[in-house]
C-alpha atoms as an extended CHARMM CRD file, in Angstrom:
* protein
*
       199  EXT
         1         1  UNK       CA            -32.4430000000      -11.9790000000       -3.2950000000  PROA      1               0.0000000000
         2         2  UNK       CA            -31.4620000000      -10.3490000000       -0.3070000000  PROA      2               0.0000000000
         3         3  UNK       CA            -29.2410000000      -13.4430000000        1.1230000000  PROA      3               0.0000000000
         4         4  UNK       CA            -27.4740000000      -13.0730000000       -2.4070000000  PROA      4               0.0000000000
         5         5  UNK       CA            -26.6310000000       -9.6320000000       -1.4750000000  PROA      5               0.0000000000
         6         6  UNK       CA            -25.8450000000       -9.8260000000        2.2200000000  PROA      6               0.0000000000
         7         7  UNK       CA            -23.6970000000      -13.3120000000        1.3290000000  PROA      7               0.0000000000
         8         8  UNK       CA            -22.0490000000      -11.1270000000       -1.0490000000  PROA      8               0.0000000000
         9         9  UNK       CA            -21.2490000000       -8.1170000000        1.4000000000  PROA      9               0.0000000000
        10        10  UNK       CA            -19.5430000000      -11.0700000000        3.8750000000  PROA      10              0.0000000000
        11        11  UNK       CA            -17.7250000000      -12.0240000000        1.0770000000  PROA      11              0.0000000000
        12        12  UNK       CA            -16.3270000000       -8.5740000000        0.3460000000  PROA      12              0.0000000000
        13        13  UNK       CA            -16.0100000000       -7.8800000000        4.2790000000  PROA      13              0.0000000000
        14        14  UNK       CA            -13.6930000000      -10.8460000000        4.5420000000  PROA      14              0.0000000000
        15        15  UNK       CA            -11.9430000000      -10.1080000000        1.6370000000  PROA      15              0.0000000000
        16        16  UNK       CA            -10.8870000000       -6.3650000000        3.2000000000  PROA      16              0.0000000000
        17        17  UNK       CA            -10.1060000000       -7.8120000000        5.7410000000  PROA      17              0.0000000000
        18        18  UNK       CA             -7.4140000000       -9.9380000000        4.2110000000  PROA      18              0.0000000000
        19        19  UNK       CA             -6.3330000000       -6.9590000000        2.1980000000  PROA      19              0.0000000000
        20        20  UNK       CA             -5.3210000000       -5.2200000000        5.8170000000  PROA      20              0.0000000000
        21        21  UNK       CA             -3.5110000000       -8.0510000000        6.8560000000  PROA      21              0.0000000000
        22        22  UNK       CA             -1.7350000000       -8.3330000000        3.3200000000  PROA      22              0.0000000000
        23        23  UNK       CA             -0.5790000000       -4.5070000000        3.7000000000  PROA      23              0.0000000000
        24        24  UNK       CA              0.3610000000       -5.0720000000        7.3010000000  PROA      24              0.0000000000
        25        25  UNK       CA              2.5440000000       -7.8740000000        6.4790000000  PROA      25              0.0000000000
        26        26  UNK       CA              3.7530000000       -6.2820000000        3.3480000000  PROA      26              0.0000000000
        27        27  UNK       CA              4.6130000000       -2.6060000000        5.0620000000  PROA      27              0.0000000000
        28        28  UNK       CA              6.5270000000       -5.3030000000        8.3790000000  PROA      28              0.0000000000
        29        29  UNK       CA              8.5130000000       -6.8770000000        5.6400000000  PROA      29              0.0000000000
        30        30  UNK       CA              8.9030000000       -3.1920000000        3.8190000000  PROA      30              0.0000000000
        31        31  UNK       CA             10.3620000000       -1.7440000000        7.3830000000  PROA      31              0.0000000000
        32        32  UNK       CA             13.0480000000       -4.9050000000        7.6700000000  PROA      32              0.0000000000
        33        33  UNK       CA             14.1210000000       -4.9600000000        4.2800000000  PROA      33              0.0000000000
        34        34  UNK       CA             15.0750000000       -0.6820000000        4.6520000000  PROA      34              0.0000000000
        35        35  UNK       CA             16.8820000000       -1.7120000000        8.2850000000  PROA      35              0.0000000000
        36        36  UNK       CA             18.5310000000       -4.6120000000        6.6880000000  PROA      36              0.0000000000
        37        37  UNK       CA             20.1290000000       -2.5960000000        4.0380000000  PROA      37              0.0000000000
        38        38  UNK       CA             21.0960000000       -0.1490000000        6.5970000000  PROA      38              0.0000000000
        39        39  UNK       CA             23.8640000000       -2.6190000000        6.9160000000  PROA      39              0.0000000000
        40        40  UNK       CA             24.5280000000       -3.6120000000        3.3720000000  PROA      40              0.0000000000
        41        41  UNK       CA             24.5750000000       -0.2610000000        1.3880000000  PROA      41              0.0000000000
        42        42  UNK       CA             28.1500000000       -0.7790000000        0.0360000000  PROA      42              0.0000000000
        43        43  UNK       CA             28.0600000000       -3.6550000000       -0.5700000000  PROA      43              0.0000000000
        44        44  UNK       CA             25.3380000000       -4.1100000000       -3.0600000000  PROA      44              0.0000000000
        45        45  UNK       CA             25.5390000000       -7.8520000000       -3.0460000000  PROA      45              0.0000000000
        46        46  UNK       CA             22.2960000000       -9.4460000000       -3.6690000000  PROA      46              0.0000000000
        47        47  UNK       CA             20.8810000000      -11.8440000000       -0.7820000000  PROA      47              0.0000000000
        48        48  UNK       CA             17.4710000000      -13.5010000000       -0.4870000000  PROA      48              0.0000000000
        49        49  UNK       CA             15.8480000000      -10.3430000000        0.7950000000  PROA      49              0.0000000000
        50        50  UNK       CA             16.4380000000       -9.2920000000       -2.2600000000  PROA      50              0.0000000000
        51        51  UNK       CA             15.3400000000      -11.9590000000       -4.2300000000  PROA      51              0.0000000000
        52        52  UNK       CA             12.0960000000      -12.4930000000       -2.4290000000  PROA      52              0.0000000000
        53        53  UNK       CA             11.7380000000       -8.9720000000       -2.1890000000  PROA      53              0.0000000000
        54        54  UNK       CA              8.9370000000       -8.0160000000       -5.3690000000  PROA      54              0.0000000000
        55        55  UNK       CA              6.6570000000      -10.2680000000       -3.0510000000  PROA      55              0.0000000000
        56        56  UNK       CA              6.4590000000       -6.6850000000       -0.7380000000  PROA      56              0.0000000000
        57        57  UNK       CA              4.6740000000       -4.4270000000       -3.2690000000  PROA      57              0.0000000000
        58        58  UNK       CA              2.5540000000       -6.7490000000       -4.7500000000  PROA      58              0.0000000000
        59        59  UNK       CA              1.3630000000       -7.4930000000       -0.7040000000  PROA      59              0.0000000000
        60        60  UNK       CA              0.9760000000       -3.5200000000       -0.7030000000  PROA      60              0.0000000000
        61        61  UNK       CA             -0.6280000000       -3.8570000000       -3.7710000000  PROA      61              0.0000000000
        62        62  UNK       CA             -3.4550000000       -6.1630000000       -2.5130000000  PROA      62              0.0000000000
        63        63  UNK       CA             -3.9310000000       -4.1530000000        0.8510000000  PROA      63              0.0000000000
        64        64  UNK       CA             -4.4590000000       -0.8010000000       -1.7930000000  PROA      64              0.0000000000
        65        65  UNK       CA             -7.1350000000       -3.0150000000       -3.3370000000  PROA      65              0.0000000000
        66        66  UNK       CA             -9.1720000000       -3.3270000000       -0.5430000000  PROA      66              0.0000000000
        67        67  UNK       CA             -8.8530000000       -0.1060000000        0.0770000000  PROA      67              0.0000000000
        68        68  UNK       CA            -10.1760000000        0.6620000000       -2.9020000000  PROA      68              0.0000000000
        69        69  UNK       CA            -12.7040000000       -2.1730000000       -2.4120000000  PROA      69              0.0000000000
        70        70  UNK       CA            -13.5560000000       -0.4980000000        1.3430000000  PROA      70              0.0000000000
        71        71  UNK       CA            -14.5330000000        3.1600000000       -0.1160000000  PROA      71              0.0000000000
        72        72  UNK       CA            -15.5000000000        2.8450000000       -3.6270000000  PROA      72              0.0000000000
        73        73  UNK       CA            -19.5540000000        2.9780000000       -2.6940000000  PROA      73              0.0000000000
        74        74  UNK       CA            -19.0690000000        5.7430000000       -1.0470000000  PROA      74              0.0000000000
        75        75  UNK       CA            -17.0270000000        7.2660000000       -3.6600000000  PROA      75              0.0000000000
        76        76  UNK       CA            -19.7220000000        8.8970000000       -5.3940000000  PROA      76              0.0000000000
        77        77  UNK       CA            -19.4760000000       11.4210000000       -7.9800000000  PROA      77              0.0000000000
        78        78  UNK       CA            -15.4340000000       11.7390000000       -7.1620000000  PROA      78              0.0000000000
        79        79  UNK       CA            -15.6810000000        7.9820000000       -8.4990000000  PROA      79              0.0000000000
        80        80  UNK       CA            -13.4440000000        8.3270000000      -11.5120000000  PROA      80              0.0000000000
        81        81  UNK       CA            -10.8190000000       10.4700000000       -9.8980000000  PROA      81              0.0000000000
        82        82  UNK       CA            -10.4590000000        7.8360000000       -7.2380000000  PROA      82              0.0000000000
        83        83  UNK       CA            -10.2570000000        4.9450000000      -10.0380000000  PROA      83              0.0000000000
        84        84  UNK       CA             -7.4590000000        6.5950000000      -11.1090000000  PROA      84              0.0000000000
        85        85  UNK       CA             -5.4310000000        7.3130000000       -7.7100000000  PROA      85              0.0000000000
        86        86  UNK       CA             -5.8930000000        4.0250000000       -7.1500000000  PROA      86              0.0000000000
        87        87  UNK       CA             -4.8320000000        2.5810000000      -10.8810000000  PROA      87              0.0000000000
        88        88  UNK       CA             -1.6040000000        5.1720000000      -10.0350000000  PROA      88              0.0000000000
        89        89  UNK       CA             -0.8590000000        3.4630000000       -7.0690000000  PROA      89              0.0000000000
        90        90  UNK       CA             -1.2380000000       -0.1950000000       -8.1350000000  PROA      90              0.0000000000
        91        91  UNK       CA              0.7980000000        1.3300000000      -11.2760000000  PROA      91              0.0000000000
        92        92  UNK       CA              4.0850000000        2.3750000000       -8.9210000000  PROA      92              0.0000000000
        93        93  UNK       CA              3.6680000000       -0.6710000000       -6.7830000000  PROA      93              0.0000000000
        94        94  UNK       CA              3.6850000000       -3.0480000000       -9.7840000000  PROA      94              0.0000000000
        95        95  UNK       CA              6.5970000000       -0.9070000000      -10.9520000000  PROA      95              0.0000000000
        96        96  UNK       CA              8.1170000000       -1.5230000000       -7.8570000000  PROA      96              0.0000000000
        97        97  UNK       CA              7.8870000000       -5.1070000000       -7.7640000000  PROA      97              0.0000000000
        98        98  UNK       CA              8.9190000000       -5.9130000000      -11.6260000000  PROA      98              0.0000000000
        99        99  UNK       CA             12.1180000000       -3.1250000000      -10.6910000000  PROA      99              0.0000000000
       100       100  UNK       CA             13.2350000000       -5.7350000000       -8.0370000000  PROA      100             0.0000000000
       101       101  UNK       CA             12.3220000000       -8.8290000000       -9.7340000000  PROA      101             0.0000000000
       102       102  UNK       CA             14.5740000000       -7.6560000000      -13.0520000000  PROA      102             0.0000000000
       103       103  UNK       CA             17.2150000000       -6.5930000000      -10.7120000000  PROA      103             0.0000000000
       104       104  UNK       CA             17.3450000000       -9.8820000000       -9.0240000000  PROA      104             0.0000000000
       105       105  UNK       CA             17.6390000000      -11.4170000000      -12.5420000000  PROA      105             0.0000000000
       106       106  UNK       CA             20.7710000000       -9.3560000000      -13.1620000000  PROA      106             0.0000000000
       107       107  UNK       CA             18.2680000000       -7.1670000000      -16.2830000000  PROA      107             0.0000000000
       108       108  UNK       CA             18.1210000000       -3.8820000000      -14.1890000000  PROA      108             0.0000000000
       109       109  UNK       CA             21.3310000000       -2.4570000000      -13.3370000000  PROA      109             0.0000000000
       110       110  UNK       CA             20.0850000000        0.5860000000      -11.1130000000  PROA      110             0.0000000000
       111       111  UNK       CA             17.9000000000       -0.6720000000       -8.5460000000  PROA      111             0.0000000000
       112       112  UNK       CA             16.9630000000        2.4920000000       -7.1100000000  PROA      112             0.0000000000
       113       113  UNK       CA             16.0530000000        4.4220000000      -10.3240000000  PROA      113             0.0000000000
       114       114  UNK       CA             13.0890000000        1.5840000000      -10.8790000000  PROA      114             0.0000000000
       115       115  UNK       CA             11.8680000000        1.9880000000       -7.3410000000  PROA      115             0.0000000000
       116       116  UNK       CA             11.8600000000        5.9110000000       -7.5160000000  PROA      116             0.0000000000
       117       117  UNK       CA             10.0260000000        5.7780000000      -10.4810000000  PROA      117             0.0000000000
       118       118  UNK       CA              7.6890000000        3.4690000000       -9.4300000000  PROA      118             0.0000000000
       119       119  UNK       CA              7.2720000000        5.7050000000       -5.9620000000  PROA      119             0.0000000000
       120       120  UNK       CA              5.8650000000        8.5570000000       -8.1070000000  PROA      120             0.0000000000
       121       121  UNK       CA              2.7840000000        7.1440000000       -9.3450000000  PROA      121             0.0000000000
       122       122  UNK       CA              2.2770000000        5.4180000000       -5.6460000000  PROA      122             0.0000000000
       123       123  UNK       CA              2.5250000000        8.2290000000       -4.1840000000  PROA      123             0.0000000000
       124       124  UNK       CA              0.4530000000       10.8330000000       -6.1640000000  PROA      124             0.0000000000
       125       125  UNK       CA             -2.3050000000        8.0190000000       -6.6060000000  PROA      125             0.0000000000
       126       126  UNK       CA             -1.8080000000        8.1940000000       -2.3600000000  PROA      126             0.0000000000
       127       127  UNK       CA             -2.5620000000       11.4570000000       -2.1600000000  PROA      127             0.0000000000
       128       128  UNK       CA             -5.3490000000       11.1990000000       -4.8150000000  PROA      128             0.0000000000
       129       129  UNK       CA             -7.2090000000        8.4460000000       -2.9170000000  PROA      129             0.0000000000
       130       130  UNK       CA             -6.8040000000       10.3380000000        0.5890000000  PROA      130             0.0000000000
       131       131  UNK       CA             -8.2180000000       13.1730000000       -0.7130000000  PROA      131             0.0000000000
       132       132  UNK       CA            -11.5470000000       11.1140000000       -1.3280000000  PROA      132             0.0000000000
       133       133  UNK       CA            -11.1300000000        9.0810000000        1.8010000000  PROA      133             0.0000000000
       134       134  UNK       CA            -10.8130000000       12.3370000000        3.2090000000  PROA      134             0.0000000000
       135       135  UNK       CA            -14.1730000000       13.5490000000        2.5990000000  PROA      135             0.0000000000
       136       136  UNK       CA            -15.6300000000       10.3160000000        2.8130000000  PROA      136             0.0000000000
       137       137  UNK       CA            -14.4900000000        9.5160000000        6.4120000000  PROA      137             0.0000000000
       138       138  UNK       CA            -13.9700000000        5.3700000000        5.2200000000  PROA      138             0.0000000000
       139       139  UNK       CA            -11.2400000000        5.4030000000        7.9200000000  PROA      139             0.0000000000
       140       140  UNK       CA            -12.6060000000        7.1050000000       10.8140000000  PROA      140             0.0000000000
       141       141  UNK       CA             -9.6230000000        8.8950000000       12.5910000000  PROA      141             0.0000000000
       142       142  UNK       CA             -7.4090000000        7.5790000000       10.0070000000  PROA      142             0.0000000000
       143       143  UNK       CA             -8.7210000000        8.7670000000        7.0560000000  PROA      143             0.0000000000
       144       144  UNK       CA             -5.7490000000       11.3070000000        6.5510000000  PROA      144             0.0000000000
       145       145  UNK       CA             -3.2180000000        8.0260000000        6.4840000000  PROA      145             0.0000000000
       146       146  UNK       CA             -3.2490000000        7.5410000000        2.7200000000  PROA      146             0.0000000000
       147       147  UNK       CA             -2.5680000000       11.3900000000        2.2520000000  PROA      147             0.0000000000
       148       148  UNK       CA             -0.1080000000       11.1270000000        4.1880000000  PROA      148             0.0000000000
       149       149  UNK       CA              1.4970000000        8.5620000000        2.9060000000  PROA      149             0.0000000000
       150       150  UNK       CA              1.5220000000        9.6420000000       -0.2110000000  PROA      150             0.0000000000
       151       151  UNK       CA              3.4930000000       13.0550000000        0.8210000000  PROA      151             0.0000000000
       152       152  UNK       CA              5.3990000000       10.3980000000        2.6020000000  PROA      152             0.0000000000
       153       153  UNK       CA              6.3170000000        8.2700000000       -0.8460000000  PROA      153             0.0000000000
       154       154  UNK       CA              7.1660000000       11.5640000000       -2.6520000000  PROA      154             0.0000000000
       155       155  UNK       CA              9.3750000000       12.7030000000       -0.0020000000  PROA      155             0.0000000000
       156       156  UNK       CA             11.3640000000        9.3200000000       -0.6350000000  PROA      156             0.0000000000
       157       157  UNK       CA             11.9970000000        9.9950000000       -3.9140000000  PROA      157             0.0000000000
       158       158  UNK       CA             14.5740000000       12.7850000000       -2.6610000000  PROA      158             0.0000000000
       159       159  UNK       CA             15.6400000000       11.1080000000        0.2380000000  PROA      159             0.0000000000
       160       160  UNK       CA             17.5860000000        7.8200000000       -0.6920000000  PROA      160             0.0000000000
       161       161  UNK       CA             17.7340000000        5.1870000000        2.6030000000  PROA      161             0.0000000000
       162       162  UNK       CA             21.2920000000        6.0400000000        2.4230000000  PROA      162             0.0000000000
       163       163  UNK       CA             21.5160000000        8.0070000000        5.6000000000  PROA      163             0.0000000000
       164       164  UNK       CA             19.5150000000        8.1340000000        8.4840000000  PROA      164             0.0000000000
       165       165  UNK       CA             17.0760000000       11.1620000000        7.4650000000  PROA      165             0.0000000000
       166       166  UNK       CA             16.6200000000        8.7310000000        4.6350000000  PROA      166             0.0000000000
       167       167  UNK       CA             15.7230000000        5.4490000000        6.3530000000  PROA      167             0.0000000000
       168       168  UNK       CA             13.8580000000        7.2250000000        8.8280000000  PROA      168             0.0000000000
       169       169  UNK       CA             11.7250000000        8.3390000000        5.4350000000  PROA      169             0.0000000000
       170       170  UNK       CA             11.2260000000        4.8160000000        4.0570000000  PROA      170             0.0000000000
       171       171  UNK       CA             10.9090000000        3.2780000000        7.0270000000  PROA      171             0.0000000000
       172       172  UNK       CA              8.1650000000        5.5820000000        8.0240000000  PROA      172             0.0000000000
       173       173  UNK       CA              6.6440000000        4.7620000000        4.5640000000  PROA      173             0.0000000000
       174       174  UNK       CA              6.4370000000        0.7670000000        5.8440000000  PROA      174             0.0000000000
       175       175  UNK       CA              5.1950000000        1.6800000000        9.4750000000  PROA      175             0.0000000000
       176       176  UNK       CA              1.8180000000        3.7440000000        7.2220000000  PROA      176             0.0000000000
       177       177  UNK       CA              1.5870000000        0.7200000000        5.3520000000  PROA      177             0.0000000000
       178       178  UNK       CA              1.0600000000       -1.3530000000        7.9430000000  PROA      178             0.0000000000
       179       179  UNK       CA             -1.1170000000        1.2920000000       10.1480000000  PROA      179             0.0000000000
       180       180  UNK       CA             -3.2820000000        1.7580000000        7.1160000000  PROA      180             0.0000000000
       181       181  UNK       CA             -3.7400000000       -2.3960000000        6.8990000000  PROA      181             0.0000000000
       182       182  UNK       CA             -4.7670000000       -2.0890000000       10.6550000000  PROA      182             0.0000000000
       183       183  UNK       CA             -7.3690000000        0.4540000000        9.6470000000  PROA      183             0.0000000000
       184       184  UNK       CA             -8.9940000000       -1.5920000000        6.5840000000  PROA      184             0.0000000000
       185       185  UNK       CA             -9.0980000000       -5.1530000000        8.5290000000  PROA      185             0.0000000000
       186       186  UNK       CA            -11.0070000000       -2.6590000000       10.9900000000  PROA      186             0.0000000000
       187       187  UNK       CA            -13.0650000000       -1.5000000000        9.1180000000  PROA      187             0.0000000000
       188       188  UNK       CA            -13.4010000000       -4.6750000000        7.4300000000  PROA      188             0.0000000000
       189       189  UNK       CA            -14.5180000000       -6.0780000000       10.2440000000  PROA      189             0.0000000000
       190       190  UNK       CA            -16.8280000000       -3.4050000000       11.4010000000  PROA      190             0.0000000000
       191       191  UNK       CA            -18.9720000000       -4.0550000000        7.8050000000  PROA      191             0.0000000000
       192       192  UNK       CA            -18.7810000000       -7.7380000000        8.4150000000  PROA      192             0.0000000000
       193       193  UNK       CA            -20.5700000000       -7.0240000000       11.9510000000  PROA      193             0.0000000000
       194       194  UNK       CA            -22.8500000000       -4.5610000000       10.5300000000  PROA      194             0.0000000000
       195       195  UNK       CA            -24.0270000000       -7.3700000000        7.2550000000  PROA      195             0.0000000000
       196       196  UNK       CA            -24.5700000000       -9.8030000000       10.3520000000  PROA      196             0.0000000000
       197       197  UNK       CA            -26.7530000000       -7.9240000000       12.3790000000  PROA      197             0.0000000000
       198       198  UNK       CA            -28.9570000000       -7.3220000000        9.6020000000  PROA      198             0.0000000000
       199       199  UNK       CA            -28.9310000000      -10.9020000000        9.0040000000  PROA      199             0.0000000000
């Protein structure tokens, strides 16, 4: 019974681990897409970063699972409140995602009004699950990240990458992303070492 259960906690380990990298990859790709359109804000022609683009949340999306995934033991009593941050989050971040994709089919006319309403839920469910994460200490010294980024995702919402106070906010957003996927794969990893040296 017990190599059920510590196969089972590898299994989980490995899959945190992938989350990180997911959210790393997703909050790189988040970062180029905002300099990109540093470049293209007039012009509002639609290229292959846009049409690839929905990809990005839903790689957020799977690095918020394992967050999720990485604390929800130790979650406790606070367990429903941090179900629901994190069905908030995976709310905006699918909202996110289906705003691009029905942009890129020509179904959304107002790209940004989709993505700002899709940061609201991401980032209150944010600041939701840092509060937990918070008292739970799941990310050691980064354990304030998700609050933060979830101030972070509601300051977006009135600063538009237009302008260089606004990249510099979405941008930032990306760069938490993929500091918070560093923290889970480590973590990740550190309850992978700990299942094997009880094996």
């Amino acid at each position: 019974m017990t190599g059920v259960k510590e196969e089972k906690a590898m299994q989980t380990s490995s899959l945190i681990r992938w989350s990180g990298l997911a959210a790393v990859l997703g909050g790189a790709l988040w970062i180029a897409k905002v300099l990109y359109e540093m470049n293209d804000v007039t012009t509002y022609a639609r290229d292959i970063t846009d049409y690839m683009f929905f990809v990005v949340p839903l790689l957020l999306l799977v690095g918020l699972a394992g967050l999720y995934a990485l604390d929800v033991r130790r979650a406790g009593q606070r367990g429903r409140v941090f179900l629901a941050g994190f069905l908030m989050g995976a709310l905006g971040l699918m909202g996110i995602s289906l705003s691009f994709g029905l942009w890129t089919l020509g179904t959304l006319s107002d790209l940004l009004w989709g993505i700002m309403i899709g940061l609201l839920p991401l980032g209150l469910g944010l600041m939701i699950l840092g509060g937990s994460i918070i008292e739970s200490g799941t990310l050691g010294r980064a354990k304030a990240l998700p609050l933060v980024m979830g101030f972070m995702s509601i300051l977006a919402l009135a600063l538009p990458p237009w302008n260089v106070a606004g990249v510099t906010v979405w941008a930032l957003s990306g760069g938490g992303w993929v500091v918070l996927g560093v923290a889970i794969w480590a973590s990740g990893n550190e309850r992978a070492v700990r299942t094997a040296r009880v094996q």
